[in-house]
C-alpha positions as CSV (number, residue, x, y, z in Angstrom):
1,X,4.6,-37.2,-13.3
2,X,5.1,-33.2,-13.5
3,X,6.9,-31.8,-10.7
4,X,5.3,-29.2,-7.4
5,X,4.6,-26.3,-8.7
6,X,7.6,-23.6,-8.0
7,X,5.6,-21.4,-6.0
8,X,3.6,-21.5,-2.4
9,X,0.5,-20.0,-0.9
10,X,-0.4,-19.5,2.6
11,X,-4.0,-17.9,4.0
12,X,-8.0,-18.7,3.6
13,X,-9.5,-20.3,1.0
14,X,-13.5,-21.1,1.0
15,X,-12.9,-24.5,0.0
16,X,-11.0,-24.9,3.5
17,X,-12.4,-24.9,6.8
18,X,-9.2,-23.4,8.4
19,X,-5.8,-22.0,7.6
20,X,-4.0,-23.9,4.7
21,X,-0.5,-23.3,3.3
22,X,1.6,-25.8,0.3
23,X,5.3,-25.2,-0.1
24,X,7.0,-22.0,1.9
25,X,9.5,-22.3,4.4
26,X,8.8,-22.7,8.0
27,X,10.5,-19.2,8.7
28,X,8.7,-17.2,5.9
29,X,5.3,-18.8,6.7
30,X,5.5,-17.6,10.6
31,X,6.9,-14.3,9.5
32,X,3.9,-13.5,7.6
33,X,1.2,-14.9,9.6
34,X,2.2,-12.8,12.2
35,X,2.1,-10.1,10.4
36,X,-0.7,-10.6,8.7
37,X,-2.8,-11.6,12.0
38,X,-1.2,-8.4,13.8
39,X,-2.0,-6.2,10.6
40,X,-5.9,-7.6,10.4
41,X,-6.4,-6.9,14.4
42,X,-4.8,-3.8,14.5
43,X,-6.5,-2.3,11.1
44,X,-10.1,-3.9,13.0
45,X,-9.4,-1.1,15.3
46,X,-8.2,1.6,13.5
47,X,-11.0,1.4,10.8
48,X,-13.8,0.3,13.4
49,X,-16.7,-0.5,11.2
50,X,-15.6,0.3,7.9
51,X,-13.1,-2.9,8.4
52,X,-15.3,-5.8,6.5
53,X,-16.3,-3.9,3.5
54,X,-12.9,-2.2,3.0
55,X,-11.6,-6.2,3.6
56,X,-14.1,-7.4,1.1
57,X,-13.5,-4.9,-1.7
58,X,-9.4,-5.1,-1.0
59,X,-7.3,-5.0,-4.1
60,X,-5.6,-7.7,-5.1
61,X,-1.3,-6.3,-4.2
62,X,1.5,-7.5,-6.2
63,X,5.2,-7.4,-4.2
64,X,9.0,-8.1,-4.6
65,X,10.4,-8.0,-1.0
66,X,14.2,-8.2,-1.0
67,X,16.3,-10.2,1.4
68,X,15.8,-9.4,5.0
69,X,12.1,-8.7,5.1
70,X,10.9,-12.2,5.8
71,X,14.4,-14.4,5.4
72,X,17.5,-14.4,3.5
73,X,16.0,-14.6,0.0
74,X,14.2,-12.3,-2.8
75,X,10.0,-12.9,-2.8
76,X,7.1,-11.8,-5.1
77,X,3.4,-12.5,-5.1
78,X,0.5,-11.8,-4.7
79,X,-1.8,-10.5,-2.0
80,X,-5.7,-10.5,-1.8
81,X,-8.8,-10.6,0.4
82,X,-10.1,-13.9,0.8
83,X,-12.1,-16.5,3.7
84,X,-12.6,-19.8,5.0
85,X,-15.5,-22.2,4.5
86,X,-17.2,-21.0,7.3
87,X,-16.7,-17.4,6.7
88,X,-13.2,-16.1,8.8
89,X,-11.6,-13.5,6.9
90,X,-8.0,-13.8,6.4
91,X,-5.9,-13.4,3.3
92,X,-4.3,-15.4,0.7
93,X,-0.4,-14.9,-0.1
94,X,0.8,-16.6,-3.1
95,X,4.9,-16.4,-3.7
96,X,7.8,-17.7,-5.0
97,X,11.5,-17.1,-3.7
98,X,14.6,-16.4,-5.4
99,X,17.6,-17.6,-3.6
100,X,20.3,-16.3,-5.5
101,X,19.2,-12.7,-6.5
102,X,16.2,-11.4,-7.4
103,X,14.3,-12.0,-10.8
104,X,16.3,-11.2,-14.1
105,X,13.8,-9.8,-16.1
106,X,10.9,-7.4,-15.2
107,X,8.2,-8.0,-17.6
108,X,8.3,-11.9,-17.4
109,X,8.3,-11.5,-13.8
110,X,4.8,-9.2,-14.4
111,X,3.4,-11.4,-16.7
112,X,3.8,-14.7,-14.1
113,X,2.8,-12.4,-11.7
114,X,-0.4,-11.8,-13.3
115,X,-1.0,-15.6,-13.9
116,X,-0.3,-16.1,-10.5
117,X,-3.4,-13.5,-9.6
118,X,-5.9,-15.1,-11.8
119,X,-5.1,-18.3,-10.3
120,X,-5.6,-16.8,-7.2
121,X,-8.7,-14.9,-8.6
122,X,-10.2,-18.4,-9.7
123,X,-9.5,-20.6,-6.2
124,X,-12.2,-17.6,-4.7
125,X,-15.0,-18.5,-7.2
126,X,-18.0,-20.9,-6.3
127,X,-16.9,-24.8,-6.4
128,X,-13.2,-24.1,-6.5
129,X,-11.1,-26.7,-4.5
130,X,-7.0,-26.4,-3.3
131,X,-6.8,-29.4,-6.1
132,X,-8.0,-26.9,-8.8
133,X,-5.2,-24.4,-7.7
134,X,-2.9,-26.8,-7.2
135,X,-3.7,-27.5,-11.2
136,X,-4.1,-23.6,-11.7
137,X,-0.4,-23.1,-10.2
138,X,1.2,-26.0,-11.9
139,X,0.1,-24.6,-15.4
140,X,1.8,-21.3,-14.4
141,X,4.5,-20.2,-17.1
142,X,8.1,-20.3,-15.9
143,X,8.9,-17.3,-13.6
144,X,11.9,-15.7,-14.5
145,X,15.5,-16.7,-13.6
146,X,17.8,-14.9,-10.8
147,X,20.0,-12.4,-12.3
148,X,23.5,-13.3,-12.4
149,X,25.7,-10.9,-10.2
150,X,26.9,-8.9,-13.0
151,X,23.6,-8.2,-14.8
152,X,22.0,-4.6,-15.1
153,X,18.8,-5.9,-13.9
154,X,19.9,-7.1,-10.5
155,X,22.0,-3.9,-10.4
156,X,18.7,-1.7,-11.0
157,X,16.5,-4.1,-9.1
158,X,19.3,-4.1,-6.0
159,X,19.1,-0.2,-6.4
160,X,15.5,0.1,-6.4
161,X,14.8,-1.7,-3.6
162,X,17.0,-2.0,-0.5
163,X,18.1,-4.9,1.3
164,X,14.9,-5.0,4.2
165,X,12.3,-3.4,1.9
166,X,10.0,-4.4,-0.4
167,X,7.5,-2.6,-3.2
168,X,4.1,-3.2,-3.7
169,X,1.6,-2.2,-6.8
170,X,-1.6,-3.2,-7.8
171,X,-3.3,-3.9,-11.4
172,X,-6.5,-1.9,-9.7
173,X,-6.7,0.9,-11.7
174,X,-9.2,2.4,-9.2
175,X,-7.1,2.9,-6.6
176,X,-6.2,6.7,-5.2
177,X,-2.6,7.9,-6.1
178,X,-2.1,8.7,-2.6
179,X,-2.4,5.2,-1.7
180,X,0.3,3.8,-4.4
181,X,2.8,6.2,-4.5
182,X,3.9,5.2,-0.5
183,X,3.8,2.0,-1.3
184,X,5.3,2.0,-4.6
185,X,8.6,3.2,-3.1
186,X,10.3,0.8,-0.7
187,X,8.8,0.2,2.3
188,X,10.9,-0.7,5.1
189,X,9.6,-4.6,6.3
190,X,6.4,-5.5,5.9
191,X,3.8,-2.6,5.7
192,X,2.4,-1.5,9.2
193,X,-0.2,0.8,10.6
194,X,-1.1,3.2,7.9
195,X,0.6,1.6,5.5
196,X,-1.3,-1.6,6.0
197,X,-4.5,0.1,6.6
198,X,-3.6,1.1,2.6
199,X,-3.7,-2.1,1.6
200,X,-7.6,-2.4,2.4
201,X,-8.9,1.0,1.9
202,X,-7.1,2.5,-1.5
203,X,-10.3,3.5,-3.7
204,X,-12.0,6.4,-4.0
């Protein structure tokens, strides 16, 4: 029998009449609820009645959050728009974590990353099921090793983003440059206000 897939996911899925979640920690999984739930209300009023189609057309957001933004260990995923079965809007977070420094190599960690989006991508389509992306995340390729201590990439990765912060980009190549250059540098936490309002409304 193959083993659990080595990644999690938290959010709405229209194959699910409520919240579901598979395989992240307690701690992470409260951290970013309440952020996310305080981030959807909050953006509801700022954006007033541009919310659901900004929502609806979202981008999907990669992200590498260091230690200190949700718990003690390194995390990247994925972020996108998604709902329940009977049409609640929330989002679904997909993520791994890396316990003993963050990932060793760059562009194996961007290619799992964008396996991890179209498996994502395909649990939104009509007649998906959590079995199908529970297949979908188990055919993953391996995501990269932790860097040792003494590696260049941790060195560079540690540099680039801060213990507390985390980076976020997007594949959507239609997205204003205003919109990824704040969030490409490190954002302290978890994005808020504005910064969270980008997440949703980033085309032109």
């Amino acid at each position: 029998m193959p083993g659990a897939p080595d990644c999690g996911w938290f959010g709405k899925l229209p194959a699910l009449g409520d919240f579901g979640s598979r395989r992240l920690p307690p701690p992470m999984l409260a951290r970013c609820d309440a952020w996310l739930s305080a981030g959807l209300a909050s953006s509801r009023t700022r954006l007033g009645e541009r919310w659901l189609g900004l929502y609806l057309g979202a981008p999907l957001w990669h992200f590498l959050w260091s230690p200190g933004v949700v718990d003690p260990q390194w995390w990247s995923g994925v972020l996108m728009p998604s709902v329940d079965r009977v049409g609640r809007y929330f989002p679904l977070l997909l993520a791994a974590g890396w316990s003993d420094g963050p990932p060793d190599d760059p562009a194996g960690l961007q290619r799992w990353l964008d396996a991890l989006a179209e498996a994502g991508r395909d649990c939104l389509r009509p007649g998906a099921s959590v079995e199908r992306l529970e297949a979908a995340l188990q055919a993953l390729p391996p995501r990269p090793a932790a860097a040792t201590a003494a590696a260049l990439p941790r060195r560079l990765v540690e540099r680039a983003v801060p213990a507390g912060h985390g980076l976020w980009w997007s594949p959507d190549e239609t997205l204003r440059p205003d919109v990824q250059a704040p969030l490409a540098a490190p954002v302290a936490g978890l994005p808020q206000d504005a910064d969270f309002d980008a997440l949703l409304d980033g085309r032109d």
